[in-house]
Structure formats: C-alpha cells, structure tokens
C-alpha positions in Angstrom: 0.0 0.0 0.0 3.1 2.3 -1.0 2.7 2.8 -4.5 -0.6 4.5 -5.5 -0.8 1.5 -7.7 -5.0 0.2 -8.3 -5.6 -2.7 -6.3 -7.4 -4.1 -8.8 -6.0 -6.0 -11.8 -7.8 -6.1 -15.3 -10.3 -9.1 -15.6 -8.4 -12.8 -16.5 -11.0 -12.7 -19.7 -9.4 -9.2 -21.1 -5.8 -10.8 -19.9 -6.3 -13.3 -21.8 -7.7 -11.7 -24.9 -5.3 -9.8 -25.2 -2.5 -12.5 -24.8 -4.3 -14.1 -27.9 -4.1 -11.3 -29.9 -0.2 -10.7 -29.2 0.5 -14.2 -30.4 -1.0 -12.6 -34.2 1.8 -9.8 -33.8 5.4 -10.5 -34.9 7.6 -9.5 -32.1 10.5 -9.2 -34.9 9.2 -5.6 -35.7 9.5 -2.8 -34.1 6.0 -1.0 -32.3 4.6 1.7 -34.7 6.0 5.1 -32.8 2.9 6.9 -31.0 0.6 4.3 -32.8 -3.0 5.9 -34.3 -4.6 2.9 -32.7 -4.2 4.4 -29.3 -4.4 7.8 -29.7 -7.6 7.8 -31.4 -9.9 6.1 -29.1 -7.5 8.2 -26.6 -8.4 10.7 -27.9 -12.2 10.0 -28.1 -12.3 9.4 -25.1 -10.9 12.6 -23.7 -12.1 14.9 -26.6 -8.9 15.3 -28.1 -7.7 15.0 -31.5 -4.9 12.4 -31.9 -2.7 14.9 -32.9 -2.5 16.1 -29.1 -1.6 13.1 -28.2 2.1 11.7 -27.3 2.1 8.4 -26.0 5.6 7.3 -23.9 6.6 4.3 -21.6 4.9 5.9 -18.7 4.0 9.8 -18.2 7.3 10.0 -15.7 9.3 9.3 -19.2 8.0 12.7 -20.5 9.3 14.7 -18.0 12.6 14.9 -19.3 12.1 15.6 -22.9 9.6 18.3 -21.9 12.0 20.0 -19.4 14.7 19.9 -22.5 12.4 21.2 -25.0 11.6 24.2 -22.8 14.3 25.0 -20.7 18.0 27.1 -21.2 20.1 26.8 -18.1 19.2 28.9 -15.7 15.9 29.6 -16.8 13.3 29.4 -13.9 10.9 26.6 -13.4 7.8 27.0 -10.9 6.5 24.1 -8.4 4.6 23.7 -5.6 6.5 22.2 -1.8 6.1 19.4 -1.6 5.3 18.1 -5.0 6.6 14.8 -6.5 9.9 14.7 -6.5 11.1 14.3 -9.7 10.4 17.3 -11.3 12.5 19.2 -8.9 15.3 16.5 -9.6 14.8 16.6 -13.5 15.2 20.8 -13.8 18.1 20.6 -11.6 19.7 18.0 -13.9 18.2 20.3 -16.4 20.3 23.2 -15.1 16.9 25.1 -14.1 16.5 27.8 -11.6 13.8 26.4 -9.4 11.4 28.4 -7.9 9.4 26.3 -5.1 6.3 27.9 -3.7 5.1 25.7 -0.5 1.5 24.8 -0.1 -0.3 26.1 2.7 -1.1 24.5 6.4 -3.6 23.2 4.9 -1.7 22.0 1.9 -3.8 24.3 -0.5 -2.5 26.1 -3.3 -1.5 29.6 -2.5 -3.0 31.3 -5.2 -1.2 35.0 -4.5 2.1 33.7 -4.8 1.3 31.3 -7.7 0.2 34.1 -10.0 2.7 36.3 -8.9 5.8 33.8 -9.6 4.1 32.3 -12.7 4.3 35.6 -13.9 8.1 35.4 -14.7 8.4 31.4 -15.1 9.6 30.0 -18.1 7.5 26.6 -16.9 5.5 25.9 -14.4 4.7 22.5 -12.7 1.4 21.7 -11.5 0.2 18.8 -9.9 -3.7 17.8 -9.2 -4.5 16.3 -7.2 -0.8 16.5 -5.6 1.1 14.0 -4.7 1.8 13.5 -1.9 -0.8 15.6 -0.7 -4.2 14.6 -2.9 -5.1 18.1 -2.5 -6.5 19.7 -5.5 -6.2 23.6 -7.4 -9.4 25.2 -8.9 -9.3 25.0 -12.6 -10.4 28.6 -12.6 -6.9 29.1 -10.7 -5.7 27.1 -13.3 -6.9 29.3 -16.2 -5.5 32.8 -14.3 -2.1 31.4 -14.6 -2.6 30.2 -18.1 -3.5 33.6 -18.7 -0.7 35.8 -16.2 2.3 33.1 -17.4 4.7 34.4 -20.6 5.6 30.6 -20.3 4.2 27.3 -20.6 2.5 25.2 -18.1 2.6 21.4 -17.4 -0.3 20.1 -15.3 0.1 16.4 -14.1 -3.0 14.6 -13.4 -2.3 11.1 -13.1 -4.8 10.8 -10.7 -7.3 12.4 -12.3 -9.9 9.9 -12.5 -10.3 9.6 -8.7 -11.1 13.7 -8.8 -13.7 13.3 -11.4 -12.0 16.7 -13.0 -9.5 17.1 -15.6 -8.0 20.6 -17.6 -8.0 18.3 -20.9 -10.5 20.7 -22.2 -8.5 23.9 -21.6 -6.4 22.6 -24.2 -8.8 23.7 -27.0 -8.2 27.4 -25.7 -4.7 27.4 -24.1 -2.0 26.4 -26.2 0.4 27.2 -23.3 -0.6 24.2 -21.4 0.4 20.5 -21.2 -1.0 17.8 -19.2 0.7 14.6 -18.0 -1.7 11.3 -18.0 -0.7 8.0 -17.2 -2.6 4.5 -17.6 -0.4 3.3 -13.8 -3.3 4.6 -11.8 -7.2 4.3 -12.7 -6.7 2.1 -15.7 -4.9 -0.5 -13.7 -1.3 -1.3 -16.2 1.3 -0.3 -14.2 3.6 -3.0 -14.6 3.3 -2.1 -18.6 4.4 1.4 -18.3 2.3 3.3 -20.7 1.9 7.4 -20.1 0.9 10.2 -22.7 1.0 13.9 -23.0 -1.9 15.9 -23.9 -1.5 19.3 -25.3 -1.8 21.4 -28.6 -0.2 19.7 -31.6 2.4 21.5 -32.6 3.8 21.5 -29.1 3.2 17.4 -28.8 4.8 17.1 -32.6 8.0 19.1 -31.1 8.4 17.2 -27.9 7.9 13.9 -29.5 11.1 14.6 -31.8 13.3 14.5 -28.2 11.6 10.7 -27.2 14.1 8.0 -27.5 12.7 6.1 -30.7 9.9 2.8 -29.9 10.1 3.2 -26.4 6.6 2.0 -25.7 6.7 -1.9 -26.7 3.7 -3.6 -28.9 2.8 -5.7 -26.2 1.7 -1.9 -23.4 0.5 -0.5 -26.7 -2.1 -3.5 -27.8 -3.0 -3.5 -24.2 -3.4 -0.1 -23.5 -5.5 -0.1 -26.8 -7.8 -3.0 -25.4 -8.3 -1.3 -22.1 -9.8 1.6 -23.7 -12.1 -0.2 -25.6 -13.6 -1.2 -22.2 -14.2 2.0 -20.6 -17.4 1.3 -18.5 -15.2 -1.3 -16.9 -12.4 1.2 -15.5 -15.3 4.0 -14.4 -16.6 1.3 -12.4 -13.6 0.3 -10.9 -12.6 4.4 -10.3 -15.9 4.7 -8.3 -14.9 1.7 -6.4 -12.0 3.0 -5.0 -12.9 6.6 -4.7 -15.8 4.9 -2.1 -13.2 2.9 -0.5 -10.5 5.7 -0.3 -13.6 7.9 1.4 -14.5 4.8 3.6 -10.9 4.5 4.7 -10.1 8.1 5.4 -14.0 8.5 7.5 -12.4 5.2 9.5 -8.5 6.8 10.0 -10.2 10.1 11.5 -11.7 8.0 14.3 -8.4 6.8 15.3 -6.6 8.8 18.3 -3.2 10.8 17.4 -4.3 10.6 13.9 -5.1 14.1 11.6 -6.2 13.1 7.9 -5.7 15.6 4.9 -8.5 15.3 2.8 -7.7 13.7 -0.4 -8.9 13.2 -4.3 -6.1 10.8 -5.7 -6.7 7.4 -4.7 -3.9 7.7 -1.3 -4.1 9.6 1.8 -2.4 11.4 3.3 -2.5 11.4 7.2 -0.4 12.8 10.4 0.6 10.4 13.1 2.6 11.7 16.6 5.0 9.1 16.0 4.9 8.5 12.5 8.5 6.5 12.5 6.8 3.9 15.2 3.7 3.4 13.4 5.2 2.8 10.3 7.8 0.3 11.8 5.0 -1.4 13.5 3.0 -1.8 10.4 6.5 -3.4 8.7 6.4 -5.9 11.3 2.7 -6.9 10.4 3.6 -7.2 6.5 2.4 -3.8 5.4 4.2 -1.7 3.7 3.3 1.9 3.2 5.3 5.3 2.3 7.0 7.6 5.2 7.2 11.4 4.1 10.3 12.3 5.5 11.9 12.9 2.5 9.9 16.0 2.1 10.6 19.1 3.8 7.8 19.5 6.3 6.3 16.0 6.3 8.7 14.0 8.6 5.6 13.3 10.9 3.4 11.6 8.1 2.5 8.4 6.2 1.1 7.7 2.7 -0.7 4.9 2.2 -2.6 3.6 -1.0 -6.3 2.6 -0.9 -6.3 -1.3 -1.5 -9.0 -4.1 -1.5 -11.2 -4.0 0.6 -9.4 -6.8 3.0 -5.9 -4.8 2.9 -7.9 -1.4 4.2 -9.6 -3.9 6.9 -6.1 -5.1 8.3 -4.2 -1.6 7.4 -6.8 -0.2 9.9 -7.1 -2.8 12.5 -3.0 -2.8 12.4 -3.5 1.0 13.1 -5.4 1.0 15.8 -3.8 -1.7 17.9 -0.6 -0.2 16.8 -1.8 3.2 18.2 -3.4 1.7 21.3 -0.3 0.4 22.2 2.1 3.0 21.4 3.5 4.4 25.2 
C-alpha cells in the first residue's frame, strides 16, 4: 500500500484476450511510434484530437524531454512544496532555476504567490491532485495562470480519474498548457508502463522529436488499446476505489493521534505523533506503506494507498492496535 498502484487487476478474460491477440503480432518488428490505434480512441475518449496526443513508456518518461524542449540553463521553473519529487530533480539535472512555492497549512494552493511567480516562469509544474498531498487547485486558478504566465504550463494529473476533474478541455483554448496522464493509476497497467501527453499539436509534434525512438513496446500498446475499448469497466472500478478511499479516510479520522488531509487521488495522506513507530510497526505486520520524510515539512506523516477492501480492513485494524499500544 506504498505505490498508489490500483488494487485491482484487469479481468483474467481481457488478460487473456489480449495475450491471444499478441500471439497474431510479430515480435520481430519494431512497435509503430505513438501508434493511431491508441491515440484515437485516446483521444475520443478525452475529446482530443490524436494529434495532441504523445504516448511514452509511462508519463514519468515525458518529463525529461519536456523539461529539455523548454528549458535554457538557468531559466526558472515553478513548483509547488512538496510536489513529486522528480520534477524538482529533473530541472536541476536540467540546469533550471527552481522556484518552489510551499503549499499552505492546509496543503492548498496559495494562489497570491502562484500568479505572482508564474508571472516570470519560463514553466510551471502543477500537480492535481498532488502528490503527496491529494489536495487539488481550482481549474479557474488554473486558467488565471494560463493567462498571467509568458511561459508554458505542465499540469500532471495522473490521478485524475479519482477527482472526477480534468483541464483536458482547456487545451482547446490554451496552447500554453500541457497535461501529464498515465494508464499506472485508474486504468490498472502499471507493470506495462504506458503514459501520454496531452497538449496542442504543434507542441506534442515538437516534444515527440526529443523521445528515445519505440520506447513503448507492442505488447503496453495492444493492451493499452484494449483497455480503452472497455471503458465502463475502469469508471466502475474508479468509483470503487474513490468509495473505498472515502471509507478508509472517514475510518483513519476516528483513530486517536491521527489528523487526515482530505484527499482526491486514490492515497491519503495522514499525520501520526510518532509516524516513525507506526510505520515500523506496520513493517512488522507485512504492510508496507510510504514515510514522508523525504519531504521538507512531512517527517511526521505516512502515505498509504487505498487497496481491496481486506488490505484497508487489516491496514486499519493494524492501526489501531498499533496506536493503542504506542507508550
């Protein structure tokens, strides 16, 4: 409960559909680069035309190439503290001036300082709902900065589906903006590593010139094509866990010494007084969640995933008794 994986895996049926239909592909070739057959029901699905569309071996994979195509050394880049990780790590191996703008107590977006600072970034990073955080930004917030930046904007929402929000849309009247997706979280095929980015063709034609060449392989492609053609299936399963995540975050309130931060990925976030004990104690039972304190202001809390319904039941029963006990 770690990763902010899906606890669910794609039915054995669709599994084993789609193994069928890999056995028809030669596996001599090489995959069709950023393949029409995913980017158009992509694409219809999102009310985008394919020609937005850049798909990559998982939307972490696009962060480098977009940070290249956009930034000079030195230029300044725009986040949010604290903010996954790897964008602060990719501009400074970038040679980017990073700007960091930290969230509020309350780990909202501080909109003053957002517009101001966006007003002189080259790029800015925006992540809703955050992680680690699952906080979200108003899209109207969203479309001031659009407007205020001289730059462009890249807005990760890989968790998206659990909001029931996206800014896809805005990308019909912003051509400044750029949005991270990923098929990891809601769509369940994180062990196949298939990501895209969304955003006004020209921009996606120039990016998609700094991708290292077939780096999504035929086997993620045919399934990520599959999976879309079943799209009932993952809404279902999004509404599943969005009930569960709620369940489990009404259920960690309850618990003494514990202060949750009210999330719309599917994780959450939550305070513990002695978040090094708890989380030692839940190692000892066999579950395995994420400590914060590799971000500046967090060393006091845990991340953990919304699983099955069983893993929440003993995540929470581990809690308590772990809590009860703690001197």
């Amino acid at each position: 409960m770690n990763q902010n994986e899906n606890p669910f895996d794609i039915p054995r049926t669709l599994k084993e559909d789609i193994l069928r239909e890999a056995l028809c592909i030669p596996w001599c070739r090489y995959p069709e680069p950023n393949p029409m057959t995913v980017r158009e029901p992509l694409g219809r699905r999102l009310g985008l035309a394919p020609e937005s569309i850049l798909l990559s071996s998982g939307s972490n994979q696009l962060i480098g190439p977009v940070f290249r195509a956009i930034l000079e050394p030195g230029d300044p880049l725009l986040i949010c503290r604290p903010v996954f990780s790897l964008f602060r790590k990719t501009a400074l191996m970038e040679g980017a001036r990073v700007v960091e703008i930290p969230l509020t107590e309350s780990f909202d977006y501080d909109a003053e300082a957002l517009l101001r600072e966006s007003a002189g970034a080259a790029l800015t990073v925006l992540c809703c709902p955050n992680n680690p955080t699952g906080t979200v930004m108003d899209l109207f917030l969203l479309e001031k900065i659009l407007k205020r930046t001289p730059g462009l904007v890249l807005w990760d929402e890989a968790y998206a589906e659990f909001w029931g929000q996206s800014a896809v849309s805005l990308i019909h009247r912003y051509s400044n903006l750029m949005i991270l997706r990923t098929f990891s979280k809601a769509l369940g095929l994180a062990g196949l590593r298939v990501g895209f980015l969304a955003a006004h063709p020209t921009i996606a034609k120039q990016i998609g010139k700094l991708l290292m060449p077939f780096d999504v392989n035929v086997f993620s492609l045919l399934a990520a094509r599959r999976l879309l053609e079943v799209g009932s299936y993952i809404d279902l399963q999004t509404r599943k866990i969005v009930r569960s995540r709620n369940s489990l975050a009404e259920a960690l309130k309850r618990i003494p010494g514990i202060r949750v931060v009210p999330s719309q990925a599917n994780f959450i976030l939550f305070r513990a007084a002695r978040a090094d004990a708890l989380f030692e104690g839940l190692k000892k039972r066999s579950i395995l969640i994420r400590p914060m304190n590799d971000y500046p202001g967090l060393s006091d809390y845990l991340r953990v995933t919304v699983g099955t319904d069983e893993e929440n039941a003993l995540f929470l029963e581990a809690v308590n008794t772990i809590q009860k006990d703690m001197p």
